[in-house]
FITORDREN-333338 format. One record per residue (C-alpha): x, y, z. Coordinates in pm, whole numbers, plus 50000, padded with zeros to 5 digits. Example, Ala and Ser with C-alpha at 12.3 -4.5 7.8 and 13.67 -1.06 7.14 Angstrom:
2
512304955050780 513674989450714 
This chain:
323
983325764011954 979965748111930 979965747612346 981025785012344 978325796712115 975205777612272 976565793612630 976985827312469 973065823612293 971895810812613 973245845112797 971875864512496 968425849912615 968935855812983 969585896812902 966285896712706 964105874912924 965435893613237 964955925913075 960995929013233 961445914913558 964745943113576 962755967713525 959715956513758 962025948614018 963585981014045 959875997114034 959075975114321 962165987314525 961056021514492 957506011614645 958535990714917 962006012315006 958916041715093 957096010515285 954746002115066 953805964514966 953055959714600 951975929414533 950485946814205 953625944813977 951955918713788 948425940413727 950615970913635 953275955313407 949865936413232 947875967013197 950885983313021 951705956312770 947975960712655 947706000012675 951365998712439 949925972112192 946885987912172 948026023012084 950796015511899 948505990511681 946506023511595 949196045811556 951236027711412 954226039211662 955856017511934 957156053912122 953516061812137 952476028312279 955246031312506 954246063912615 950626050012691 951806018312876 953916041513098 950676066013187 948316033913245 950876018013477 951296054413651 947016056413672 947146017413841 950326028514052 947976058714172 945316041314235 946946017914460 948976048114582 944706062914644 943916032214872 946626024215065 948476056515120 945336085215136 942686058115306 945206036815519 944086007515339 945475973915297 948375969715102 948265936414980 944445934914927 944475961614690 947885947214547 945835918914439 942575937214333 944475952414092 946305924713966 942585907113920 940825935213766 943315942313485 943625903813407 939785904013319 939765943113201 942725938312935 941585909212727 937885927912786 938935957312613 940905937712355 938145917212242 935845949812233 938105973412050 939855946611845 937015915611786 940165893711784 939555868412079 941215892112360 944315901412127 945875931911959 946455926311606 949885915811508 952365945811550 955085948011319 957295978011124 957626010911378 954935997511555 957295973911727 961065976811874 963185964711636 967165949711715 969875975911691 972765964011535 975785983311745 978525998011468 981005969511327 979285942311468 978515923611177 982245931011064 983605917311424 981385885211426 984335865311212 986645878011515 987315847211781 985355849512083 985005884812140 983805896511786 981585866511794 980595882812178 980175915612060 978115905611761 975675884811957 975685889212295 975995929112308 974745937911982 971315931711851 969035940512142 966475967912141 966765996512311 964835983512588 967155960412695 969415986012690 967186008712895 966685978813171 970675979613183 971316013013205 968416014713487 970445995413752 973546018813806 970756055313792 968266038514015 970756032114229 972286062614233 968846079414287 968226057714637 971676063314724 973246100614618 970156120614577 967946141214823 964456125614726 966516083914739 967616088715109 964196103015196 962246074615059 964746048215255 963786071215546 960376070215516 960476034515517 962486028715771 961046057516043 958046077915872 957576094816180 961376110716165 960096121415813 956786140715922 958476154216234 961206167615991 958306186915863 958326166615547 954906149515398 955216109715425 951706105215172 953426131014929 957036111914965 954896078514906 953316092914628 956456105514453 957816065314500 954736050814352 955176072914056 958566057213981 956886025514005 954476028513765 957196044013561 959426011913570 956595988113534 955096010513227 958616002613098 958385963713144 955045960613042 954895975812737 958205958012647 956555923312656 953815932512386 956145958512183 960145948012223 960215910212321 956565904112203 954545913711878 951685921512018 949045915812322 947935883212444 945965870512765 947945868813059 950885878312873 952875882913189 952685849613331 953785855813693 956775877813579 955515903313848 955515878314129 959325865413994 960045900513981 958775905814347 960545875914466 963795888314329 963595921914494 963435904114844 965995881014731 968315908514656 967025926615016 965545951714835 969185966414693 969355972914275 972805954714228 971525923414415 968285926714303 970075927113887 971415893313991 968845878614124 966615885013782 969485871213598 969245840213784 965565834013770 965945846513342 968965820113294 966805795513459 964105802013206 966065806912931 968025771213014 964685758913048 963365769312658 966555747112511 965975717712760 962285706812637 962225672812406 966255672212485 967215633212641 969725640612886 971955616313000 970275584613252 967125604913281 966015605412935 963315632612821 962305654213144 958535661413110 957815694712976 956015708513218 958575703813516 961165720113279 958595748713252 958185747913629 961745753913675 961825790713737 958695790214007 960655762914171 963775782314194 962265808014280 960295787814596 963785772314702 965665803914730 962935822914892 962045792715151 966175794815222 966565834415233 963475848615281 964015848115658 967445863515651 966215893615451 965415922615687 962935945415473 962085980315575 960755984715881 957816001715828 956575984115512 953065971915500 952225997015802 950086030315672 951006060415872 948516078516028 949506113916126 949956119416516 947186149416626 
């Protein structure tokens, strides 16, 4: 039983660690499905976790700090969406500028507003997402395995976890079943099909970037208000770039894509329960390798797949309208 309940804690783990890089994955599909590279995941899920600590530190609301990390993510989404899709520029470049400026802007402001080293102050009571305990689950608990699975493993998450879950099957629905999902696979497959169908490929690009900063609004402001109490430097910690990596990994499809961040969250949450334990013949692994288990994964299977994944054809490539 002892077995059963460490695997079943370690899957508890994996839904709530995989819970941001869901939810920035899926906000990278929309982006790159419409052909556009962004590399700025990272900058947009940052700048949210800070906008959402910071306002719901002063409200003292964690719907209103969700509602601000959403609209900061959307502002960095359009400015990227400003430079690469209205002036043509490059993709990656601005990706990355964003990505810079927010890792030096957000622990800016928080020092500024906050005089607490480049922190928020602690969140706690509505200003963060508390666990919600599903009905009968403390009742089922004493129930062999599945009370005990229902208790812990589907019970007591917030309702962003439940949000990141419940994204996979409507995403996909919306790139697969809807009017404005086939057009954005369109545009990045053959924008020039699009704008001779009399259709605007900046608007369509747009639209896509929106969702993205949607999404990554979502993720972000989970990590400070949900899984997090609070803002802290670099509170992301490459969760954009895992996120990113999964997407390709998964060939830019949600139900792949799910998997994929479930691997790379296992992996970290395997990792947490590993440090200062002696395994068998090799004794105590070194912390930081353990740590670097994730990133190494995450090299491995992109070094092995990365080649067979065929992205959209027109990603990376602005489209400049035929006179």
């Amino acid at each position: 039983m002892e077995t059963f309940q460490i695997i079943i804690l370690l899957l508890d783990a994996t839904f709530r660690i995989a819970t941001p890089l869901i939810l920035a994955a899926l906000a990278g599909m929309f982006s790159e499905r419409a052909g556009v590279v962004d590399i700025g995941l990272e900058g947009k899920m940052l700048g949210a976790a800070f906008a959402a600590a910071a306002v719901a530190a002063v409200s003292g609301s964690a719907w209103v700090g969700l509602g601000a990390g959403i609209l900061t993510s959307i502002a960095l989404s359009m400015l990227h969406a400003y430079a690469c899709v209205t002036h043509k520029g490059n993709q990656v470049v601005s990706g990355m500028a964003i990505n810079i400026v927010v890792a030096g802007l957000s622990p800016t402001l928080a020092y500024a507003w906050f005089s607490m080293g480049g922190q928020t102050p602690p969140l706690g009571g509505d200003a963060r997402f508390k666990s919600i305990v599903l009905p009968y689950a403390e009742t089922a608990r004493d129930v062999p395995v599945i009370g005990y699975i229902y208790a812990e493993l589907i019970s007591n998450h917030n309702i962003i976890v439940y949000m990141a879950i419940a994204a996979v099957p409507i995403c996909a629905w919306i790139l697969y079943k809807t009017r404005f999902g086939l057009r954005v696979r369109a545009v990045g497959e053959n924008p020039h099909a699009v704008d001779t169908a009399g259709i605007s490929v900046d608007w369509l690009r747009y639209k896509a970037l929106i969702m993205t900063g949607f999404l990554c609004g979502i993720s972000g402001s989970y990590l400070s208000t949900a899984h997090g109490a609070g803002f802290i430097r670099d509170m992301t910690a490459g969760k954009g770039y895992l996120a990113l990596a999964a997407l390709i990994f998964g060939k830019w499809r949600p139900v792949p894509t799910l998997f994929a961040c479930l691997l790379f969250a296992f992996t970290d949450a395997v990792q947490a329960r590993l440090q200062g334990v002696e395994l068998p013949i090799v004794g105590v692994i070194p912390v930081q390798f353990i740590q670097a288990l994730p990133y190494i994964l995450t090299v491995l299977l992109l070094a092995g797949f990365v080649g067979k994944a065929q992205p959209p054809k027109s990603i990376g490539e602005p489209y400049i309208k035929e006179r």
